[in-house]
N, C-alpha and C positions, 0 to 999 in steps of 0.2 A: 658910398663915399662920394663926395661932392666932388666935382673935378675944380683943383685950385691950383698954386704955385708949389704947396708945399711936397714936399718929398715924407717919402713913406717908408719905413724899416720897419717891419712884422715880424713879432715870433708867435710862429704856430704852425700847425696842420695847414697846406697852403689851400688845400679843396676845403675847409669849414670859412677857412679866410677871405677867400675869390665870392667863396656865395654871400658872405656877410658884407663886406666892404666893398668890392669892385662892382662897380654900376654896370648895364647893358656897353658897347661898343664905347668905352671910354678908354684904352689903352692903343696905342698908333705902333707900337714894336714888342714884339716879346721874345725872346730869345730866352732860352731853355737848355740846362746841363742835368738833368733830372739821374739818377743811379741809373745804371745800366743794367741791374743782375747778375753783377759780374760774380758774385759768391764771394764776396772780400770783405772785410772788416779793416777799415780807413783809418788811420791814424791822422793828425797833426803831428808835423811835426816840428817841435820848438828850439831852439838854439839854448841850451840854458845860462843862466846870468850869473853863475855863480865863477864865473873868468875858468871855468875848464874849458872851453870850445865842447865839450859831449853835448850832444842832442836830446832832449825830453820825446817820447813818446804817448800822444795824448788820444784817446776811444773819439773819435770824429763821427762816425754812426757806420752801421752793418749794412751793408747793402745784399741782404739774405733777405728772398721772402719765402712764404710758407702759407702752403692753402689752410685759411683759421675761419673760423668764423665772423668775424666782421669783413674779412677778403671775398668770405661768400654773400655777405649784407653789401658788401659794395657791387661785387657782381649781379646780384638778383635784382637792386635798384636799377643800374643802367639797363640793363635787360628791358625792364618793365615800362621802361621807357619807351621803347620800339624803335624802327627806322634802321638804319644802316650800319649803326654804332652796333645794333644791339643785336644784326645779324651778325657781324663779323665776331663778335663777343661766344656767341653762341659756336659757330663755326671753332673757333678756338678750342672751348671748352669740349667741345666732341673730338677736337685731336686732338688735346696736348690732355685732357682730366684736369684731376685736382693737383695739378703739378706746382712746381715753385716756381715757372714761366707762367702757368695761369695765373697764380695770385699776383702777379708782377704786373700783367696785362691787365687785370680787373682793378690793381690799384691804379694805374696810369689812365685806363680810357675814360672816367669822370671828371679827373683833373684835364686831361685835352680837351673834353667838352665845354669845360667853366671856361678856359683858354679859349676858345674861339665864342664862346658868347662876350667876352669884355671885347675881346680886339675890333676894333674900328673896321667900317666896310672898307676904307683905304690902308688895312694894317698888314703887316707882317708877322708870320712866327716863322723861327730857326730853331729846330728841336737838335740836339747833340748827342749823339748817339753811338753804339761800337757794333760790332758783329754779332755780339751774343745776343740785342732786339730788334735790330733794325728795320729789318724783313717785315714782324709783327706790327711795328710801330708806324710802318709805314702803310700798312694797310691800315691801320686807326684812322690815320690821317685821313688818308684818301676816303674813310666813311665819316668822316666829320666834315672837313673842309672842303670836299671832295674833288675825285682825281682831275680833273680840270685846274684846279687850283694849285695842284703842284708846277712849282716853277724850276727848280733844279737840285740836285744831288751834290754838296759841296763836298768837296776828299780836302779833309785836314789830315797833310801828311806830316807825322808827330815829329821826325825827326830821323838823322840819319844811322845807319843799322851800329849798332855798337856790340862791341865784343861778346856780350854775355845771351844776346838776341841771337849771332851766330852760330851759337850750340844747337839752337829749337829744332830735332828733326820733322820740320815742316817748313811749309812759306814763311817768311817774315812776314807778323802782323806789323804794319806802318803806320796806319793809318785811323781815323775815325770819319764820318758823316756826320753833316748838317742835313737836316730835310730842312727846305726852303720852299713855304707856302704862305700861299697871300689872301684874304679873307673875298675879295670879290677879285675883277679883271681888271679895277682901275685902282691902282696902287702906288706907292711912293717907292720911289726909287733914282737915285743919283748916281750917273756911270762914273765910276770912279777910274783915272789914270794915272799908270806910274812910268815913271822912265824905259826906256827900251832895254831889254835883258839883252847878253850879249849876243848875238847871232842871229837876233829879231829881223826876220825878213818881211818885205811887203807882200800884197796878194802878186802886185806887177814884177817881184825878185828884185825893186828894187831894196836898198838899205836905208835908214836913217839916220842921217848927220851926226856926229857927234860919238863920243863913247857909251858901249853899254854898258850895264852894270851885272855882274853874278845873276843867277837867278833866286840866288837863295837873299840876296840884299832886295829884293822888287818890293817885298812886304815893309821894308823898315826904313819907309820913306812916308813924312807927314806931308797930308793935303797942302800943306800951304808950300812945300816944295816941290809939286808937281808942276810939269809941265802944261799948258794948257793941247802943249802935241803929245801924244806918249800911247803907251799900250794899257790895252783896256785889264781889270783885272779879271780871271777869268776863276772857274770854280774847283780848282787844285791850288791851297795853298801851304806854306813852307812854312815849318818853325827852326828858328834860328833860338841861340842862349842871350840871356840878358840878364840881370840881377834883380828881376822883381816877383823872384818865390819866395813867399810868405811861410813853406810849411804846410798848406794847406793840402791833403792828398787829391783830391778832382780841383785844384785851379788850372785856369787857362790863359795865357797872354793878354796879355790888356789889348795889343794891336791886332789880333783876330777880332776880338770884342768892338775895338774900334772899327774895325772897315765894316763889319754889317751893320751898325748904331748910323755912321756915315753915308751909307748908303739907302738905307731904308728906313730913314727919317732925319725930319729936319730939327734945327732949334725950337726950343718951349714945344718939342714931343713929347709925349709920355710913354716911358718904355720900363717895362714891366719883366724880373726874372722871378719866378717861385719858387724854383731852386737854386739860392743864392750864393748860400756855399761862403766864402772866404770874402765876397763882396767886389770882382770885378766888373761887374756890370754897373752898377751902382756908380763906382767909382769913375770908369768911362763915361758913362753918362752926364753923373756930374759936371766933369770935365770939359766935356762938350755940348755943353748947356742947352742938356735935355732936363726934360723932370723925369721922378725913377721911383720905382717901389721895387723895392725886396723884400724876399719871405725865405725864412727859416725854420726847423723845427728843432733846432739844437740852441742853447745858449750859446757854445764856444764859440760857436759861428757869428752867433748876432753882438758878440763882443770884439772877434775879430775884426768882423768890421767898423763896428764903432773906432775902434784901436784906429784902423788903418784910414776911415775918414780923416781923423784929427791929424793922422801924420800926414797923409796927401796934402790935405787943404791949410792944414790948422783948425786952433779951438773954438776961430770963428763959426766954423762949418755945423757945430752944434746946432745953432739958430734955424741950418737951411734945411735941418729932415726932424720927424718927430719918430718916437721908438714907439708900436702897438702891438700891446699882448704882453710886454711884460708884465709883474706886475706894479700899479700906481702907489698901491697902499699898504699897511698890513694884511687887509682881508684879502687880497691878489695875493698875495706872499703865502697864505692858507690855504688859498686853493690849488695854489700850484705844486704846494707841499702834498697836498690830497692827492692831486691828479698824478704827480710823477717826482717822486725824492730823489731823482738823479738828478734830474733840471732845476729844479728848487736849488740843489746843492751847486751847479755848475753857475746856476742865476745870483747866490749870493757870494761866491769867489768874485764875481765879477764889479760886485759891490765896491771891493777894495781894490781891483786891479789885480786879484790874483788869479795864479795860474792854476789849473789843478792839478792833482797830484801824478805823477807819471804811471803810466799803465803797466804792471809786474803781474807775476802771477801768487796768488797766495793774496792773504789780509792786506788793505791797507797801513798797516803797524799805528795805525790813531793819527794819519795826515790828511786832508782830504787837498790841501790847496799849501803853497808856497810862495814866498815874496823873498826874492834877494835883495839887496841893498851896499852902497857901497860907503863909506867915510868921506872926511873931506879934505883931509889929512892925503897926501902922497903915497905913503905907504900902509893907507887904510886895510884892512882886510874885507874881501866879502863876507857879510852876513846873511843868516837868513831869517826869515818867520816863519812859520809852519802855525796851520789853521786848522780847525777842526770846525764840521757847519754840523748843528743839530737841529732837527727840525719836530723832534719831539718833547715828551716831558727831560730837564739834566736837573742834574743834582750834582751832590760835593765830588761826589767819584769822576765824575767828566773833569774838574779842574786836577785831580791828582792827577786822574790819565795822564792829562795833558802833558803837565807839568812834567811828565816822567818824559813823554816823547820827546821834550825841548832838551833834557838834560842828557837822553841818548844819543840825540842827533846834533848836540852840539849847538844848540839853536840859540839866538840870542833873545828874541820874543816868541811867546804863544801866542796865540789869539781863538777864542772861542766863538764863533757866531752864533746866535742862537735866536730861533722863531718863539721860543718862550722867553718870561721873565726869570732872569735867575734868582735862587734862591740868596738870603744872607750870606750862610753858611759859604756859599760859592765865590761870593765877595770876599769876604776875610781867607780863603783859603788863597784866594786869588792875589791879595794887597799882601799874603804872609812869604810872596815867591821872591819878595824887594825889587832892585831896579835894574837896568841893561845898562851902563855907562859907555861909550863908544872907546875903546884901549887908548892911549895916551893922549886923552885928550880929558879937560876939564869942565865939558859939556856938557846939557842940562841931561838928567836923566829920565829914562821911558820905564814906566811897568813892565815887568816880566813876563806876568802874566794878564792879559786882558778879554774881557766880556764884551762883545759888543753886539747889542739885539737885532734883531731885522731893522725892528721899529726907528730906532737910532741911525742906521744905515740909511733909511729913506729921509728921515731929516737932515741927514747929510754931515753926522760923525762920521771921522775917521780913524784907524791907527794910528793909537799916539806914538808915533816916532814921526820925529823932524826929515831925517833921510826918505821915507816914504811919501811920493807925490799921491795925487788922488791917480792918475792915469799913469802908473812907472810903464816900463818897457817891458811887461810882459810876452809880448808876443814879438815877433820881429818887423821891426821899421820899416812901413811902405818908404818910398821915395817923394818928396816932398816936390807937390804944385806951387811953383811960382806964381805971380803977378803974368808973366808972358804967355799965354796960352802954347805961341810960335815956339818959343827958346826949349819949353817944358817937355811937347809932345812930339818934337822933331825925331827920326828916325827911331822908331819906339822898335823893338825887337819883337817877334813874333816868336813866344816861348812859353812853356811853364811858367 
């Protein structure tokens, strides 16, 4: 990929991505929240729109590995490699076996590799990390980038001990690491200063003029209200609350995200996450008129973000990133159906702005995705759609299904997706369900039941329903960038 203005949103495998698109030393920052191991299976979580305030529960990805055989194709490659990578690899595999820490480590040290071939010889990484790899990962480093180029140990302390942390017969975990390395000796970097914390003494026991501020307020102050006197920032920082979770379960504060973008590179940088997640890097970035590439391997994500662009920026912001990987056409729409019918199905909710369906245990009961909607009328009631996505041969029994889920659950519209052409038979079953009327009103009416093909979807049909935008509020509303850069990112909170 040619190095230009535009920005870059990828969904895919980020190691098939790095080696296909990202050129030799063309990225100036990359900053990384990669799974940790933790053995957890992540949810989203979504506010639902139907005016209950209850929360949706949405499969975000497993952060479980498991020694398999392509874990060992990825190990036996870097291996084969040689050099220092591929002793410490080896090293591993004679202490830990075929454990679910080795396939963890053998999936990560190819991807730090591609990571330090694009990064720039003036570049930085910031790897995010917990206790369960850190130790491992930091020896990766240091046989990749090597230990010379380690620069510091950052402690992001999560937040203050709460009630149900109290119970743990053990230490409080607090905390997590940044590893902070730099691709040569001569690198970017801007000392960043914030006001003096209260009790801030000089080296000489002098004080400095003026009042201090909390320590836990030092983070939630914008560059442009520093002083050009102050105290440096140092490598323990604090998270304070603020209102900008999304639901994503690994998001991170935008103002963590902002002070290393700030400090370790400047304007028209290019700075680079492949673990993109819920999209704040992206979106700092933007912000702070760097250029950005993200990488995902989940759709929910790379829609979230999408979502949370347009509400930051607005629907201008379309123009300033282009989306790679999904797919352009029908035949992308095929193969993605081939390679993976979970992402295919998450890729075409996304089509309509839907959500998908809430994670239960037991059968889907015939929903894969959801749309609320509201009237325009005062005392409208919420509706809903319920979607069904097929990505193989349907026929007339999928429209009864349907139809039956709509009448269970009370639903006002169906809607079918589908990567085939439907049948006649599926049409007249479809046009025999009649129309949705909105309650007291004498408004035009929508089908009950509707079809709509991939192929359709890519030329840019909709759900016909009038209350349905192309972008509804699916997911929950980032906080919206102003024209003022200043007014915007003034003391941004250091939070979830």
């Amino acid at each position: 990929m040619a190095e230009d203005s535009n920005n870059k949103l990828f969904f895919g495998d980020n190691l098939a991505l790095l080696r296909r698109f990202i050129e030799d030393e063309m990225v100036d920052l990359i900053y990384l929240d990669p799974p940790f191991n933790s053995k957890q299976a992540y949810d989203v979580i979504l506010e639902q729109q139907n005016g209950s305030g209850s929360r949706a529960r949405i499969e975000a990805f497993d952060d479980t590995w498991h020694w398999t055989s392509e874990t060992a194709r990825l190990y036996e490659e870097t291996v084969e490699e040689g050099g220092s990578v591929a002793s410490s690899l080896k090293s591993f595999r004679d202490m830990l076996g075929p454990t679910d820490m080795m396939a963890y480590l053998a999936n990560m040290a190819p991807r730090l590799v591609e990571l330090h071939r694009v990064l720039k010889p003036t570049g930085s990484i910031y790897l995010h990390c917990d206790a369960t790899a850190s130790h491992y990962l930091k020896v990766l480093m240091d046989a990749i980038f090597g230990a010379e180029r380690f620069q510091r140990e950052i402690i992001w302390r999560i937040g203050w001990v709460s009630g149900f942390k109290t119970q743990a017969h053990n230490w409080i975990r607090n905390h997590d690491v940044i590893l902070y390395y730099t691709k040569s000796e001569e690198f970017t970097f801007n000392k960043l200063l914030i006001p003096y914390r209260e009790g801030y003494t000089r080296r000489d026991g002098s004080k400095p003029t003026g009042k201090g501020i909390p320590i836990e307020d030092t983070w939630n102050c914008h560059p442009e209200d520093r002083s050009p006197s102050g105290e440096p920032l140092d490598s323990i920082m604090i998270k304070s609350f603020s209102k900008e979770k999304l639901g994503y379960p690994t998001q991170k504060p935008e103002a963590l995200v902002e002070r290393i973008i700030e400090a370790s590179s400047n304007e028209g940088d290019l700075v680079l996450d492949p673990f993109c997640g819920c999209g704040t890097t992206v979106v700092v970035a933007h912000r702070c008129h760097r250029r950005w590439i993200g990488i995902d391997r989940t759709h929910i994500a790379v829609n979230l973000m999408k979502y949370r662009l347009r509400d930051t920026f607005g629907e201008e912001v379309r123009e300033a990133y282009e989306v790679i990987g999904e797919p352009p056409d029908l035949a992308g729409a095929h193969a993605l159906a081939e390679l993976d019918r979970h992402q295919f199905e998450l890729w075409a909710l996304g089509l309509v702005g839907a959500r998908p369906h809430e994670k239960k245990k037991g059968p889907d009961k015939g929903i894969d995705g959801r749309l609320y909607f509201h009237g325009l009328t005062k005392n409208a009631p919420t509706e809903q759609i319920v979607i069904s996505v097929k990505s193989g041969q349907v026929g007339v029994g999928d429209i009864r299904d349907l139809r039956g889920v709509v009448e269970r659950e009370n639903a006002a519209i169906g809607v079918l997706i589908t990567l085939q052409q439907p049948t006649r038979p599926m049409k007249q079953q479809a046009a025999a369900a009649g129309f949705y009327t909105p309650p007291h009103t004498n408004e035009e009416k929508s089908p009950r039941m509707q079809i709509l093909t991939v192929g359709e979807l890519l030329d840019g049909a909709r759900i016909d329903c009038r209350y349905v935008h192309t972008a509804p509020n699916t997911f929950k509303r980032a906080r919206r960038h102003h024209q003022s850069h200043h007014e915007q990112n003034a003391r941004l909170p250091l939070d979830e």
